[in-house]
ZAMARGU-4260 file (C-alpha; in steps of 0.2 Angstrom, whole numbers, plus 5000, padded with zeros to 4 digits):
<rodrens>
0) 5252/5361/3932 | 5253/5346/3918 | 5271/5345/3915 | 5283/5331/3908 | 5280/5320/3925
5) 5260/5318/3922 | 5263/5320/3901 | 5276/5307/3900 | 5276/5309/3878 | 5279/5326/3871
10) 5263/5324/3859 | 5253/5320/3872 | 5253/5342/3875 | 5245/5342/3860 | 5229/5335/3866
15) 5225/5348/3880 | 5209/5355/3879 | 5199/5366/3890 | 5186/5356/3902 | 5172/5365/3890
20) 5182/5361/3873 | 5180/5340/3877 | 5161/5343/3884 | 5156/5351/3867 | 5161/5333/3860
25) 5147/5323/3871 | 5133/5323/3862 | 5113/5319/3867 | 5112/5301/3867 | 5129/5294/3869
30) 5132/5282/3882 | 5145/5289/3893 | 5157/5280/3905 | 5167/5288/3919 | 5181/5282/3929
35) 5182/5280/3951 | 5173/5270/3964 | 5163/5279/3978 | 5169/5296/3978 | 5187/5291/3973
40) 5196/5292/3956 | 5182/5299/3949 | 5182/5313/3933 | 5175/5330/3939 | 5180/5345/3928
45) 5171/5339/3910 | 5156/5333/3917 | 5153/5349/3930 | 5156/5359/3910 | 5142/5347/3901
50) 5130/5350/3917 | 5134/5370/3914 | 5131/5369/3894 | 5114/5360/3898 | 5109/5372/3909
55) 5114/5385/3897 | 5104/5376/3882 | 5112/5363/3875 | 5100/5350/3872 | 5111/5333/3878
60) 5105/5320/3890 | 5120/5305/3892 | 5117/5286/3898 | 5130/5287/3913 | 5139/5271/3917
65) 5152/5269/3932 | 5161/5258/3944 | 5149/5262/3957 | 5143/5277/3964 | 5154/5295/3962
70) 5153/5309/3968 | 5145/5327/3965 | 5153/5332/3950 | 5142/5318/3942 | 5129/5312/3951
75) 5125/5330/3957 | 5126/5341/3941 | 5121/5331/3929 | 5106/5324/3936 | 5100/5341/3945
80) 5104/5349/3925 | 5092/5335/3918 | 5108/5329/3908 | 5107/5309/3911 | 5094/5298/3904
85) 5100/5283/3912 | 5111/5275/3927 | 5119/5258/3928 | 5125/5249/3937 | 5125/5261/3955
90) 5122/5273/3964 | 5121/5278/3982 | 5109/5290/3992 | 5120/5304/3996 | 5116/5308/3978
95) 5098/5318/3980 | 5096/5324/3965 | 5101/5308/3957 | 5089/5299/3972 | 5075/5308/3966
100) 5076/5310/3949 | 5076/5289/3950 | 5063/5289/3961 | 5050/5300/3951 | 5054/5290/3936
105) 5064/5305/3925 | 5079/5293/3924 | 5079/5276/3920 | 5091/5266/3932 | 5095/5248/3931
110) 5103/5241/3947 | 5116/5228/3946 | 5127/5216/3956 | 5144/5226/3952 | 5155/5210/3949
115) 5143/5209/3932 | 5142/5225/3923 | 5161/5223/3916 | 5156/5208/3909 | 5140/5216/3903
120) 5149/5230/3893 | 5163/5218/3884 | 5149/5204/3879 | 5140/5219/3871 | 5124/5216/3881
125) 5122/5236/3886 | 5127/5243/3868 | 5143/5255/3864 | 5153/5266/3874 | 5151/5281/3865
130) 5165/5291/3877 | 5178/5287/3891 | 5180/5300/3904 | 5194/5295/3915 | 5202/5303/3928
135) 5222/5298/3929 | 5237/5303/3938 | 5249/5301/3925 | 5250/5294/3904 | 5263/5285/3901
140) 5277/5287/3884 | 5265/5272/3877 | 5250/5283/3881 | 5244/5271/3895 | 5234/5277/3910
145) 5241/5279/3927 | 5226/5277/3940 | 5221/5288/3954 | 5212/5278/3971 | 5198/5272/3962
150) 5198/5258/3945 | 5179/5251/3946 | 5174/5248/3929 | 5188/5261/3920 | 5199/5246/3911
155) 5183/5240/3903 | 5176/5256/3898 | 5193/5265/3890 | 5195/5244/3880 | 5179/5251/3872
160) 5176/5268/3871 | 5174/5278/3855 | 5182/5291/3861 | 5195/5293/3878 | 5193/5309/3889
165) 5208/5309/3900 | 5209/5321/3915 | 5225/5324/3922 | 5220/5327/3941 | 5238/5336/3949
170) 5231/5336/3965 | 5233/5317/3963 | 5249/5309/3975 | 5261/5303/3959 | 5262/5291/3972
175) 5250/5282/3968 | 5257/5274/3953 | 5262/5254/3955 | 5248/5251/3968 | 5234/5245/3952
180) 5235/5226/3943 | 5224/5228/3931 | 5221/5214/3922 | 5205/5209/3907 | 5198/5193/3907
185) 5197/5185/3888 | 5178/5181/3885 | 5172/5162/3884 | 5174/5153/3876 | 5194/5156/3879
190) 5190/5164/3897 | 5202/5153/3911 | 5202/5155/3929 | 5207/5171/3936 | 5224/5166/3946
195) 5224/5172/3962 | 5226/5159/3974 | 5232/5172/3987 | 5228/5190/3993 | 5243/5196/3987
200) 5246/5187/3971 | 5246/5199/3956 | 5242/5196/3936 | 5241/5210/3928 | 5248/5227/3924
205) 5251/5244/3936 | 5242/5254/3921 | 5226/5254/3911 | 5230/5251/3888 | 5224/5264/3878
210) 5237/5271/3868 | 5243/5287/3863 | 5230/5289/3846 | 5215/5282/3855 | 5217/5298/3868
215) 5205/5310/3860 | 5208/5324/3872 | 5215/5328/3889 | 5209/5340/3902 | 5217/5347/3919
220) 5212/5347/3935 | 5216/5349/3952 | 5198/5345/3958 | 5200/5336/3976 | 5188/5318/3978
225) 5174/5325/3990 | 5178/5313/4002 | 5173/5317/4021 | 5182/5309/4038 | 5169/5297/4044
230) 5164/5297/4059 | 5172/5288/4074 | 5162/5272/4080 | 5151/5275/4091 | 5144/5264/4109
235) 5131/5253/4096 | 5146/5251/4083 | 5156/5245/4096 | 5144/5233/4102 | 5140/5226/4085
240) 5159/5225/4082 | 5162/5216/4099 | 5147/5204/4095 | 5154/5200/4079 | 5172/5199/4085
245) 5168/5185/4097 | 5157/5176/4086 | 5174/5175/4076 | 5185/5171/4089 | 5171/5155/4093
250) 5171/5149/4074 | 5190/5147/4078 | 5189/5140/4093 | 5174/5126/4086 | 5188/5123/4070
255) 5178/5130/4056 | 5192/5147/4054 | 5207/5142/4054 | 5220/5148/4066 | 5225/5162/4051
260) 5210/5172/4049 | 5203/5171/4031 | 5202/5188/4021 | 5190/5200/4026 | 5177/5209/4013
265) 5170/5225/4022 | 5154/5235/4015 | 5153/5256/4013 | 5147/5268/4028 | 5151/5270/4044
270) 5142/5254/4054 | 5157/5243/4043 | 5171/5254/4046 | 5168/5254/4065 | 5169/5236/4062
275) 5184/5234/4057 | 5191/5250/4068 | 5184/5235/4082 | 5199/5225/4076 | 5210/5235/4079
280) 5208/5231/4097 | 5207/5212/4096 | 5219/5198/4097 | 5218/5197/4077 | 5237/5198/4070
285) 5243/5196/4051 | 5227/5201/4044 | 5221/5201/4025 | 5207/5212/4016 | 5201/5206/4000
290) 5187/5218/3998 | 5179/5231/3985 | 5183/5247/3994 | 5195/5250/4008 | 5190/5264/4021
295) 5199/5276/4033 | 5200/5261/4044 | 5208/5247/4035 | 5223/5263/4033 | 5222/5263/4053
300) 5226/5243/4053 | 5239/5244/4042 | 5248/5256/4051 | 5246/5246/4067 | 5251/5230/4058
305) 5238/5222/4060 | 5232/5223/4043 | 5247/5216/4031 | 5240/5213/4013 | 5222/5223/4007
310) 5216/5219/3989 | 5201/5231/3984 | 5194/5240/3971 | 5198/5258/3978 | 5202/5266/3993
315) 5193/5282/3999 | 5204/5295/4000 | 5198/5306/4017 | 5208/5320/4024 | 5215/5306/4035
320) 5219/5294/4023 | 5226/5306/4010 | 5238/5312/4026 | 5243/5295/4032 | 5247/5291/4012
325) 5257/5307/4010 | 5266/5305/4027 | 5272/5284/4018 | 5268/5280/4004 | 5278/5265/4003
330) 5270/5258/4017 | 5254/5257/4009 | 5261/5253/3991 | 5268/5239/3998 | 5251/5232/4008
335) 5239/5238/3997 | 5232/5231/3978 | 5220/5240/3968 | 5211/5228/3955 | 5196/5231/3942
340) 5179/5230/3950 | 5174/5214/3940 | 5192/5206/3949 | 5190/5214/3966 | 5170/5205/3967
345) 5174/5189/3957 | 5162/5175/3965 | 5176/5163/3958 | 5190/5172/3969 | 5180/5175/3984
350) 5174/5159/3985 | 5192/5152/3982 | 5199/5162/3995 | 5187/5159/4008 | 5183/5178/4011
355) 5171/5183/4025 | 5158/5195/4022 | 5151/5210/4029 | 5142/5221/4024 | 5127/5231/4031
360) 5107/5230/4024 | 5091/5243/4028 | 5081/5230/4035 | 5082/5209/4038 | 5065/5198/4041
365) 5065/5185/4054 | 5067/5171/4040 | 5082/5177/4034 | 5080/5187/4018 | 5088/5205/4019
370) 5084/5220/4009 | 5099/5233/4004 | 5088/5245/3993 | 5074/5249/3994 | 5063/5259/4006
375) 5043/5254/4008 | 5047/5241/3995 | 5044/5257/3981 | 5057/5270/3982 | 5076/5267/3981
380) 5088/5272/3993 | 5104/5265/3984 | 5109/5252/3971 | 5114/5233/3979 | 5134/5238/3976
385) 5143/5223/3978 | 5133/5215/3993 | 5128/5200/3984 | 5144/5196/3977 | 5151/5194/3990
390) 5137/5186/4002 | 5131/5175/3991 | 5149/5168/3989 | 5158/5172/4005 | 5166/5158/4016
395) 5152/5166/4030 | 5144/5180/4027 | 5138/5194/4040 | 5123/5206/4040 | 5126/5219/4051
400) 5118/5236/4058 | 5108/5244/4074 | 5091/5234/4077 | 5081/5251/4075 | 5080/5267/4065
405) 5072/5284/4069 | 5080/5286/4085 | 5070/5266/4091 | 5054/5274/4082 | 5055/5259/4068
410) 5063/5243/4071 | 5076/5236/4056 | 5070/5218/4059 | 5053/5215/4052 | 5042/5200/4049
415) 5042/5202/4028 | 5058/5214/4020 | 5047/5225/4008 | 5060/5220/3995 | 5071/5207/3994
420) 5090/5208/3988 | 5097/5195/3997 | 5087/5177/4003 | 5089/5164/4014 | 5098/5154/4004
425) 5112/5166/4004 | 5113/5174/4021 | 5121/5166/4037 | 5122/5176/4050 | 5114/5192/4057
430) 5120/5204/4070 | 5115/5219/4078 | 5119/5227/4096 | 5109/5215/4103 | 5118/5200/4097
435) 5120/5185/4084 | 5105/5175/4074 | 5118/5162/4067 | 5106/5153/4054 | 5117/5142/4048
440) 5106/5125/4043 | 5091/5131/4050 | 5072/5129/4044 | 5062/5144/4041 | 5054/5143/4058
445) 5068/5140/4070 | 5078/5155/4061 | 5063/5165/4065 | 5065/5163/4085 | 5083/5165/4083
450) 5080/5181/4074 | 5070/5190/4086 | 5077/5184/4102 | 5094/5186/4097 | 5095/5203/4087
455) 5080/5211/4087 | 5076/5229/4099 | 5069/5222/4116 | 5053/5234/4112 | 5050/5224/4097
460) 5052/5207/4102 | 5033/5204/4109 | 5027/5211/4094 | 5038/5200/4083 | 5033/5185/4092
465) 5015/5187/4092 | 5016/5189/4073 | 5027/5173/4071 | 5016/5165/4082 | 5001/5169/4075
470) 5005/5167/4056 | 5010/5149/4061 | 4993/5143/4070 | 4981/5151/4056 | 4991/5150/4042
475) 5004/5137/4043 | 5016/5132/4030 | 5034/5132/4029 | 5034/5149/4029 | 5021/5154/4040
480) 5015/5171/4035 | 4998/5183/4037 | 5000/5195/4023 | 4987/5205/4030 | 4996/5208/4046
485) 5013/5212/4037 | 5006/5226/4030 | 5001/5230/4045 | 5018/5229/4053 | 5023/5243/4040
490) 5007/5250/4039 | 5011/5253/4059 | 5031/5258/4055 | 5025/5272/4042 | 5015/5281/4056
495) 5030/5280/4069 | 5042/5287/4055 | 5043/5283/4038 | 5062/5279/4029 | 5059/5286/4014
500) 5071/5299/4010 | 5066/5317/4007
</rodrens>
């Protein structure tokens, strides 16, 4: 129930308005931006409303803008009601109706390296923000925002929204408040370095400005994140983890880490949180995250001490992690940082920091490029994220997953990707269960061997060679490819199995 600890000014009662009452005042057209990263801090009772009054006749299709991905309230309802005409800058597969809808061409999405699209909205580059619909633990006296486990692009969107839907979510941990710096870059040509020169440094502010008369209405809710445990690693997992930890523990050893391990950046979805569970049992001490979303697992390292500082842009908040928040929240408060997307990605900070990379693609070729995308090259299985932010700019950066899909029937490690969101000029090293293709400095040929011996399945290894081999005696090059036999190779794949989503 909203009482006087989440409605912290007497006038802001005044503004309360049933989850129907704000979706009547989203109009077809308007551009509308929602609060939360992944499935986390993210609004859920007006727009599960505007997906009902479509269904029930009101014309109304929105341009839906985000952090990143969200969950079902959103991506579910409104694309499965017909209510969104376009998607930027994210979003990810778990989303079918959204998956499909973008896939048969019914809604236009334009994908986006996440650090970016802040930027995008306050250069005026995407047009106005027509409506803010943000999801809060608390407003403050000032009518500022208290943030739940998720800020993505939220700061941005409430500095230019028309109009500010606040839902008050009570199931929310009040908790939560004094873990966010929030902080709004100037534009050039008065834009200065972001200043963090450490993990831990903050420069902004625990709360998001908007203002008592800029708050149009507010809405409660006591809607949980849909958030699920993930799954405990598994043998693979654990082999990838181990082949990575060592290749770790060897760059230290060869003087290129120093004795302090850099701070780690750690993708979505199960393959990198079973990395970073793989920690956990390593030699690692006094570790630090600087990352775009921090998993069941980084909680787990915290409360072992291994982890002491994590910087992200949320957290996702499982049953297990909501338990571990509610059992101390102190303890997390005090190692944890939640910063605006456009922060937690900055290529200037990442670079400055020297953060190692991790992050998981669908498939790699055996020259180096990676795709994170796109299946058969045509259909989209989720947007890039933050991927390229932080591989392009990491200190080293990591590709990493299983060799093989489909239960082995289709191998992950191919001669061409079918679309390319990451190039050798960007990617270091790959591993899989397998082992490490370090291609640090290498031409396009020698990464190639390395590729294949190193990571790729056993079963596939003959046919990868013969390809390589091939393509170098009849067509040469510095890039030696047949284009003929690539498609081929998927041609080959799509009859043992095809990854496209159904």
């Amino acid at each position: 129930m909203l009482n006087a600890e989440r409605l912290r000014n007497p006038i802001l009662f005044d503004k309360v308005v049933t989850a129907d009452q704000a979706a009547a005042m989203i109009d077809d057209g308007m551009t509308v931006g929602v609060s939360g990263f992944t499935p986390s801090g993210y609004p859920k009772a007006v727009t599960k409303a505007l997906a009902q009054a479509v269904r029930d006749g009101k014309q109304c299709q929105v341009n839906c803008w985000s952090g990143a991905s969200v969950g079902p309230e959103i991506e579910e309802e409104l694309a499965s009601a017909g209510a969104v005409a376009r998607r930027v800058p994210y979003y990810a597969s778990s989303n079918k109706s959204m998956r499909t809808a973008i896939n048969d061409g019914r809604i236009c999405y334009t994908d986006m390296h996440l650090s970016h699209f802040a930027q995008y909205i306050d250069y005026g580059f995407m047009g106005k923000v027509d409506v803010a619909i943000v999801e809060v633990v608390a407003i403050t006296p000032e009518g500022d925002l208290v943030l739940g486990p998720g800020v993505g692009n939220t700061p941005m969107l409430v500095k230019h929204a028309a109009k500010v839907i606040v839902e008050v979510n009570t199931g929310q941990p009040l908790e939560l408040e004094g873990m966010h710096d929030i902080f709004i870059l100037p534009k050039p040509p008065h834009r200065r370095e972001i200043p963090i020169y450490s993990v831990s440094d903050r420069i902004g502010s625990p709360y998001v400005t908007c203002g008592l008369d800029r708050i149009t209405a507010i809405v409660e809710s006591d809607i949980p994140d849909k958030v699920r445990n993930l799954e405990p690693p598994d043998t693979l997992s654990e082999q990838m983890a181990g082949n990575l930890i060592d290749f770790l523990k060897n760059e230290q050893k060869q003087g290129r880490i120093p004795a302090k391990m850099l701070p780690l950046q750690s993708g979505v979805g199960s393959i990198a949180n079973a990395v970073l569970a793989g920690l956990a049992k390593s030699d690692f001490e006094n570790l630090e995250m600087y990352s775009e979303i921090l998993q069941d697992a980084v909680f787990e390292l915290i409360e072992s001490g291994k982890v002491v500082k994590a910087s992200g842009c949320a957290f996702t908040p499982s049953p297990n992690v909501l338990r571990r928040f509610r059992a101390d929240p102190e303890k997390y408060r005090k190692a944890m940082i939640l910063r605006p997307l456009d922060i937690s990605n900055s290529p200037e900070v990442i670079r400055r920091l020297g953060v190692i990379s991790i992050n998981t693609p669908l498939e790699f070729d055996i020259y180096g490029h990676a795709n994170s995308t796109h299946v058969a090259g045509t259909h989209m299985m989720n947007g890039i994220g933050g991927s390229g932010d932080y591989m392009r700019n990491g200190y080293i950066t990591f590709f990493v997953t299983e060799s093989t899909a489909k239960d082995g029937a289709i191998s992950r490690i191919v001669p061409m990707v079918t679309h390319a969101d990451h190039t050798e000029h960007d990617n270091m090293v790959f591993v899989t269960e397998h082992g490490v293709a370090d291609v640090r400095g290498l031409c396009p040929r020698e990464r190639s061997r390395i590729i294949i011996n190193n990571c790729a399945h056993p079963d596939y290894r003959p046919l990868l060679l013969d390809y390589v081999k091939e393509a170098e005696r009849t067509c040469g090059g510095h890039t030696p490819h047949d284009l003929e036999k690539v498609f081929g190779f998927h041609n080959n794949l799509k009859r043992h199995g095809s990854m496209i989503p159904r």
